[in-house]
ROVONU-342187 format. One record per residue (C-alpha): x, z, y. Coordinates in steps of 0.2 Angstrom, whole numbers, padded with zeros to 4 digits, always signed. Each point is the difference from the previous one (the first is absolute). Layout:
% ROVONU-342187
XZY ...
//
This chain:
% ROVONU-342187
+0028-0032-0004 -0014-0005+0008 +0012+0004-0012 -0001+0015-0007 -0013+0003+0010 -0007-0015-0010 -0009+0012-0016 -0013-0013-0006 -0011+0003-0011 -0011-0013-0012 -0013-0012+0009 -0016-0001-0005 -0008-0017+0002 -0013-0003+0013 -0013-0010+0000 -0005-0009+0016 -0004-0016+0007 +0016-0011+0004 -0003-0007+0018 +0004-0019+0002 +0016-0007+0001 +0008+0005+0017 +0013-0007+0011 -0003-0017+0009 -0011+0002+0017 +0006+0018+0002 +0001+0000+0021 -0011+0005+0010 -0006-0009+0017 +0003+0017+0011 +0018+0002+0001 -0002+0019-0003 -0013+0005-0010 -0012-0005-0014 +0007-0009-0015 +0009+0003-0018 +0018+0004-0008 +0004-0002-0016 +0015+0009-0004 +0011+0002-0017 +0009+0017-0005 +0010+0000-0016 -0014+0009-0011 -0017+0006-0003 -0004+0017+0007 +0000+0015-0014 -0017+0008+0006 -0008+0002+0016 +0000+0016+0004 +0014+0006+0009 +0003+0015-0006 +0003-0004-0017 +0013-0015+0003 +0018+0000+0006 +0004-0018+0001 +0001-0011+0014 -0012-0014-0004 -0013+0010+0000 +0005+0010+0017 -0001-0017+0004 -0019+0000-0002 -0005+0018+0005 +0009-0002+0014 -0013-0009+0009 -0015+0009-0010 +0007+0018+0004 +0006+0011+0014 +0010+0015-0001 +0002+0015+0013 +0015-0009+0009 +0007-0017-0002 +0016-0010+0003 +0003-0007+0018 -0003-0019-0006 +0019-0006-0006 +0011+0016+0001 -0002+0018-0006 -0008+0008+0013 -0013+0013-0003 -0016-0004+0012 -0019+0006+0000 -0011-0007-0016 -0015+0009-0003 +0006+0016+0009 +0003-0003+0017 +0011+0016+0002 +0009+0012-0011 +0008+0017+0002 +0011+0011-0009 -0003+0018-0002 +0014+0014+0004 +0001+0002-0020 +0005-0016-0003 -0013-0003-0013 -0018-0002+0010 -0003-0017+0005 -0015-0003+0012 -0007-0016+0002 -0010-0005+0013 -0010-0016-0007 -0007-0018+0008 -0019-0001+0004 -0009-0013-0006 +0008-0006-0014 -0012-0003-0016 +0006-0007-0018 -0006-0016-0004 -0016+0006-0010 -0006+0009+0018 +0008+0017-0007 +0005+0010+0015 +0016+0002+0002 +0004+0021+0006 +0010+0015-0005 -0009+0003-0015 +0005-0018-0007 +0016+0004+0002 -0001+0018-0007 -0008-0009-0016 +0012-0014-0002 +0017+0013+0001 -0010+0011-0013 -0005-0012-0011 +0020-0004-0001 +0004+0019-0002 -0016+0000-0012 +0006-0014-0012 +0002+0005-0019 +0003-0009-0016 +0002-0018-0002 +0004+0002+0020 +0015+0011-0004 +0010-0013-0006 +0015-0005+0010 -0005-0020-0001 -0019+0005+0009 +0005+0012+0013 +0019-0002+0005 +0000-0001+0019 -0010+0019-0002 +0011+0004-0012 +0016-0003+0011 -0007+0008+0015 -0012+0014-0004 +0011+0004-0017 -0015+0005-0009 -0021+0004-0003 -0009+0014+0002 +0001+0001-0018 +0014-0005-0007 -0001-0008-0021 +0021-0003-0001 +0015+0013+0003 +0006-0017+0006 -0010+0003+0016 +0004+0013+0014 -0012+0009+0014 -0010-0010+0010 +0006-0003+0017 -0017+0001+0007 -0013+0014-0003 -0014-0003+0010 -0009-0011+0013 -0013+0007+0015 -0014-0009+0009 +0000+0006+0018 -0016-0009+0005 -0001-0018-0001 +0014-0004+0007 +0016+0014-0004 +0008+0000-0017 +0013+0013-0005 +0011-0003-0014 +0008+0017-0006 +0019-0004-0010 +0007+0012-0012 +0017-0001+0011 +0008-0009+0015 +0001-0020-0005 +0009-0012+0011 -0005-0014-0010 -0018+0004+0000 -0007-0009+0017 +0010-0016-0002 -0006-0001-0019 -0019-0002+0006 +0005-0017+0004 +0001-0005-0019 -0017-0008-0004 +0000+0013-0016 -0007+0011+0012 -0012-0010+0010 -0018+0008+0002 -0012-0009-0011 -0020+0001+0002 -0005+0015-0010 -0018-0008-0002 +0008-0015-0010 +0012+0010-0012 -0013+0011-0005 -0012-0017-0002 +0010-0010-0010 +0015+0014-0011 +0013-0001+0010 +0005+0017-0011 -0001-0006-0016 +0012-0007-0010 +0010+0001-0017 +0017+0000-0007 -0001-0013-0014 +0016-0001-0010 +0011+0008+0013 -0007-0010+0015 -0011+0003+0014 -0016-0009+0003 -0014+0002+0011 -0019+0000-0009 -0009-0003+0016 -0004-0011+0010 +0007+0005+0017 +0018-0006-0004 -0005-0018-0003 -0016-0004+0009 -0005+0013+0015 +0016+0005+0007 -0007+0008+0017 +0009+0006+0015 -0001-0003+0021 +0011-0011+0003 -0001-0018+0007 -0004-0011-0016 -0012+0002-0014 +0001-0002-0018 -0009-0016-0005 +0006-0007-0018 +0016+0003-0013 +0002-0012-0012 +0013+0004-0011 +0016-0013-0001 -0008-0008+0014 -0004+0006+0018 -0008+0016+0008 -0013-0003+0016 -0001+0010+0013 -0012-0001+0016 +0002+0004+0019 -0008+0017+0004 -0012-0002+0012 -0006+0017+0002 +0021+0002+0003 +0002+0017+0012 +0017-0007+0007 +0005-0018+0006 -0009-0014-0011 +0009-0008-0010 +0002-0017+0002 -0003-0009-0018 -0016-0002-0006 +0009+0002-0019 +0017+0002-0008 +0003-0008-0017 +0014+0009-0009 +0006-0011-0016 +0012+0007-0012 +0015-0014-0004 +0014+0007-0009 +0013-0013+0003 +0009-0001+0013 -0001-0019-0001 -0017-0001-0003 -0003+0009+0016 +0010-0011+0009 -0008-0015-0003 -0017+0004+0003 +0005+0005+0017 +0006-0018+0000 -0015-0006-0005 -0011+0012+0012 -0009+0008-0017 +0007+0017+0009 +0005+0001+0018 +0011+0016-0003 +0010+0009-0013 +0011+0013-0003 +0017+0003-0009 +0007-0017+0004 +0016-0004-0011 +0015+0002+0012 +0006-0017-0004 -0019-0007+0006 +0004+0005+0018 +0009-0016+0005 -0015-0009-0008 -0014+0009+0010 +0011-0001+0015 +0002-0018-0002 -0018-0006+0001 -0008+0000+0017 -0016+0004-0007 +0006+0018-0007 +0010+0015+0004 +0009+0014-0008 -0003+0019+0008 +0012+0013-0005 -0003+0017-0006 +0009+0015+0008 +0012+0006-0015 -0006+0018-0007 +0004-0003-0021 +0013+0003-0011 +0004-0009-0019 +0008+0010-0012 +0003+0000-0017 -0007+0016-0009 +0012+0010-0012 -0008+0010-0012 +0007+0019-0004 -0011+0002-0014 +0006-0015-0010 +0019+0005-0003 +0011-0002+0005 -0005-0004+0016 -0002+0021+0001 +0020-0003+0002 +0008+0001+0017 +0013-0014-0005 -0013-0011-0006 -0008+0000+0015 +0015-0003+0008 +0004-0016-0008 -0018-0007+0001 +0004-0001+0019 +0014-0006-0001 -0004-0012-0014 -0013-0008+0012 +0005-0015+0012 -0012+0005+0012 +0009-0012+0013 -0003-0016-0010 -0020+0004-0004 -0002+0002+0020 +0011-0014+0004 -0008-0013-0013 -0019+0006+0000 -0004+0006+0018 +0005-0013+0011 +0008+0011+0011 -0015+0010+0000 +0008+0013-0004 +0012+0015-0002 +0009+0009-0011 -0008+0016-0004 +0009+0017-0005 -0012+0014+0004 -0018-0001-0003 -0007-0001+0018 +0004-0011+0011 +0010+0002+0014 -0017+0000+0015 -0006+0015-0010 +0006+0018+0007 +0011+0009-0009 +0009-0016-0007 +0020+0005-0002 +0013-0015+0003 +0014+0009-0009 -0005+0002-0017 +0011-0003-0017 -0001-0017-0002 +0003-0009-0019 +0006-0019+0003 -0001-0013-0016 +0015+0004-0010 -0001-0004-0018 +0015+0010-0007 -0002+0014+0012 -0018+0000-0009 +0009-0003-0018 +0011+0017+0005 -0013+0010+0003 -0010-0005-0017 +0016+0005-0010 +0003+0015+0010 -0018+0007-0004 +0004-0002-0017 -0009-0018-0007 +0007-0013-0010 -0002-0019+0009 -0009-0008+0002 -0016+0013+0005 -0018-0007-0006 -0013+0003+0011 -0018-0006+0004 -0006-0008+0016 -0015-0004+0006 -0007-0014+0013 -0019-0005+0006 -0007-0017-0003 -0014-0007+0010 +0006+0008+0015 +0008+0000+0019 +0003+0012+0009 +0006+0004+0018 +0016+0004-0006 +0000-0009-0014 -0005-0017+0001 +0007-0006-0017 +0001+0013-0013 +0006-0010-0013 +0015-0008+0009 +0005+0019+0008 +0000+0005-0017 +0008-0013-0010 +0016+0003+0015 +0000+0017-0002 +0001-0003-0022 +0014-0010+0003 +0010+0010+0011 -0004+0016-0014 +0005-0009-0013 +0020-0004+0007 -0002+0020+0005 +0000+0006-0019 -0018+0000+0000 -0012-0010-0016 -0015-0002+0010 -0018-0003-0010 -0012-0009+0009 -0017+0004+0002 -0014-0007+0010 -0018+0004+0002 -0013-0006+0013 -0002+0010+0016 -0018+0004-0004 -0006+0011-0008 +0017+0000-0013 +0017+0004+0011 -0005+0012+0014 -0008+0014-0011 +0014-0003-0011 +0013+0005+0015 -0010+0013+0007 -0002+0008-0019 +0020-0002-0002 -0005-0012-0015 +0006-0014+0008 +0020-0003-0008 +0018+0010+0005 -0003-0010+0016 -0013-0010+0010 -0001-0010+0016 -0012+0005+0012 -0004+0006+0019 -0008+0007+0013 -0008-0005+0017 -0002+0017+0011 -0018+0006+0006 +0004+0009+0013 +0013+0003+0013 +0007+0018-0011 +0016+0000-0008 -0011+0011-0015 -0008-0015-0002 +0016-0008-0007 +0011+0014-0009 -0015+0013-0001 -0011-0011-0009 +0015-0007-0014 +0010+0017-0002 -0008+0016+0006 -0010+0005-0015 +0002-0005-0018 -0003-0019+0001 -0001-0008-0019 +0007-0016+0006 +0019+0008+0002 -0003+0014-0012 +0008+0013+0010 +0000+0018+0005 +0012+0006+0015 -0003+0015+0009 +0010+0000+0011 -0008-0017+0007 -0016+0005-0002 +0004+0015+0011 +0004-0011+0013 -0012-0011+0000 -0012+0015+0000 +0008+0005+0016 +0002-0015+0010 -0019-0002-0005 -0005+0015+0009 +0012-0001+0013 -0009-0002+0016 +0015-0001+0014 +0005-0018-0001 +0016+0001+0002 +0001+0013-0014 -0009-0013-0011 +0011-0014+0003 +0015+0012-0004 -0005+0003-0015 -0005-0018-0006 +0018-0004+0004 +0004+0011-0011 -0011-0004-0014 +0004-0020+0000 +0018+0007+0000 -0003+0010-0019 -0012-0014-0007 +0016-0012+0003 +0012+0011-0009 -0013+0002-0012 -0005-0016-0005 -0018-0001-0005 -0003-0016+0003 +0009-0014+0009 -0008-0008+0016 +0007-0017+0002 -0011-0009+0015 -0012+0003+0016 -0007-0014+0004 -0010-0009+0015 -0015-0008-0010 -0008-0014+0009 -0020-0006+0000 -0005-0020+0000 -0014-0006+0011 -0008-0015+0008 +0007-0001+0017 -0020-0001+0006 -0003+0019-0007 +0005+0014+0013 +0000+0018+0005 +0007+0004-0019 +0014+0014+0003 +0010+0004-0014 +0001+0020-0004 +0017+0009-0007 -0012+0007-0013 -0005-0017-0005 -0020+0004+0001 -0006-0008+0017 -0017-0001+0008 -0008-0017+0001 -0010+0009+0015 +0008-0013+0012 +0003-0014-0009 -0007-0016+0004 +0001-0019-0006 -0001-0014+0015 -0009-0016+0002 +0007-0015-0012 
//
């Protein structure tokens, strides 16, 4: 989701001082360095720290706070040195030695070495109670499986079983059994090292559940967030703008900005005009049809960002009779996925029907395809057994865009229509992004069906299919062994080609077995003020502001 991966959790308010209204007089008189952005994402962050949030407006933030071991080659999905300079793989298949950068320190003049890295990986392998919960800890969850010890039957063995500090400098990371995914996954900022000086400071590990909802209880997730990386935490005001400074102690190139203002404006309009109007000189998730717009006025300019999502619409085994295969069936084919990307993507784009893109390894063209075909879909309803039409409940998210969904509301009003001629009475049901509809989906409370999506992290095909189908996820409400025995294989499968192989052959069951229906990959675009440069737009939809800069007026 930055989709599913968008668990979030309830917000606690945070008390700070606003800054003063910013926007006009933004430039700076050296071309290339000094100056501020203002910049509007779609949403507040849910907390700070990163390993407790899945969503991608707060990776937004942490991703100039934090570092992880390795990072993204800035605009693809290339793995390059972060804070490890070098990496290698032991003849097991399950030692990892790490060879780490000198000189780095976290922002409170923590040193940063092997034992902060050993502290931060067992802090995650430590974490119990209120951390437990899926909604707090789902990136460690999809990767590392489990804790060291486990408080649900719903969780499995920890991937991970240890962490060594080999002087200073050498960490080794000890895995339960061969991983492919594990080394492109440090990437996620979930698993960025954090300064064990501030979590222990201010509570980073304390928390509650309070009425089935996660909440941090100190003050580390809101107001001292503390990594290494080029920009430090300044200021959140809830609803209205985070503040983050230039790093000057910074151990890598210094970043050009002197701050970064990062305002949440949840309408696509509304984001629009004040990049008009210069109250922001960048935004992201611009509407396909406001391409022209920006494009259009000299003064601005649209970048595109390198397709690497996938919408779907989420069916539900759990709520029958969705747990029928010919239900399924006529759900895909009772969705007009042509007209929702012909009509709301403007030729953005493309018709999705498996649940990775096509750049991802291990994509399969040749899968079982289901076309719009409303009496096919009626057919198969009767067939299964149901008397016409079928009721069923579907849910959407308000107060929201997304990548790959930049209008809920009018993919979800298409997609009713075309049900409803397919023998299908469709409740509605709405509810705000935050902190209402994502747990919902991620629970399997959220309706029969629901509309929502997923922008990849890394360059895995586990980070697609493995993350939605290879254990028991609630939001489909399936068991399959046969899947998950697959995916358990291509997981640990090491020799690439092998992998790939068996990918193909997983996207190949999940078509035939319908538990969900992808409908669009899309190439989101970003807005900015033609005087603001060295932005790259990331697949992964998190990018560094590290060399971004805004020109003289």
């Amino acid at each position: 989701m930055r989709g599913p991966k968008l668990r979030i959790g309830f917000l606690a308010a945070v008390c700070v001082l606003a800054l003063g209204a910013a926007g006009a007089g933004i430039g700076s008189t050296d071309q290339r360095g000094g100056g501020l952005i203002v910049f509007a994402g779609a949403a507040d962050p849910t907390y700070l720290d990163p390993a407790l949030v899945s969503d991608g407006e707060s990776f937004r933030i942490t991703e100039q706070i934090f570092e992880g071991l390795v990072e993204l080659k800035p605009g693809t999905t290339q793995l390059r040195p972060g804070l490890a300079t070098r990496w290698e793989l032991a003849k097991d298949q399950k030692t990892w030695t790490f060879t780490l950068r000198r000189g780095a320190k976290f922002h409170d003049g923590t040193r940063f070495n092997a034992a902060a890295v050993c502290k931060n990986f067992n802090r995650w392998y430590n974490f119990s109670g209120p951390f437990q919960d899926a909604s707090a800890t789902y990136y460690w969850q999809s990767i590392f499986t489990g804790f060291k010890k486990n408080e649900s039957a719903n969780l499995g063995k920890s991937l991970y079983i240890g962490c060594t500090a080999r002087g200073q400098y050498t960490a080794i990371i000890r895995l339960r059994k061969p991983n492919s995914p594990f080394l492109p996954s440090l990437v996620l900022s979930a698993f960025a090292i954090q300064s064990p000086t501030a979590m222990r400071k201010y509570g980073a590990n304390q928390a509650e559940l309070r009425d089935g909802v996660f909440r941090p209880t100190g003050t580390y997730a809101f107001s001292h967030p503390t990594g290494t990386g080029p920009f430090v935490f300044s200021q959140w005001t809830v609803g209205e703008r985070i503040v983050l400074l230039r790093n000057k102690s910074y151990w890598g190139p210094k970043p050009l900005l002197d701050r970064i203002i990062i305002r949440p404006i949840s309408n696509n309009a509304a984001r629009l005009q004040a990049l008009q109007t210069n109250e922001v000189q960048g935004y992201d998730l611009v509407a396909p049809q406001d391409i022209p717009t920006i494009r259009g006025n000299s003064n601005l300019k649209a970048l595109d960002r390198p397709p690497f999502n996938v919408a779907y619409v989420t069916i539900n085994q759990a709520k029958p009779p969705m747990d029928k295969l010919l239900v399924r069936q006529a759900v895909a084919h009772g969705l007009n996925r042509d007209i929702v990307v012909r009509s709301f993507y403007a030729g953005r784009a493309v018709v999705a029907h498996q649940f990775m893109p096509s750049t991802v390894p291990g994509y399969e063209p040749k899968v079982k395809k289901y076309p719009f075909n409303p009496e096919r879909a009626k057919a198969l309803l009767r067939q299964a057994g149901l008397t016409l039409p079928v009721k069923i409940e579907f849910w959407w998210p308000t107060n929201i865009s997304r990548p790959y969904m930049p209008d809920p509301k009018l993919n979800f009003e298409a997609f009713k229509a075309s049900l409803e001629q397919s023998g299908f009475e469709v409740e509605s049901r709405s509810a705000p992004w935050r902190p209402t509809y994502v747990p919902n989906v991620n629970q399997g409370t959220a309706g029969h069906l629901n509309i929502i999506g997923w922008t990849g992290d890394y360059g895995h095909p586990d980070n697609f299919v493995g993350t939605f189908f290879q254990d028991y996820n609630p939001q489909f409400g399936f068991r399959n062994a046969k899947l998950t025995t697959l995916l358990n294989r291509a997981e640990a499968a090491t020799d690439i080609k092998k992998r790939d192989a068996l990918y193909r052959q997983i996207n190949r069951f999940i078509a035939n077995f319908v538990p969900g229906v992808p409908y669009a990959h899309t190439r989101p675009a970003l807005g900015f003020q033609r005087r603001v440069g060295g932005y790259v737009p990331s697949p992964v939809g998190t990018d560094p502001f590290l060399s971004v800069y805004v020109g003289g007026q």
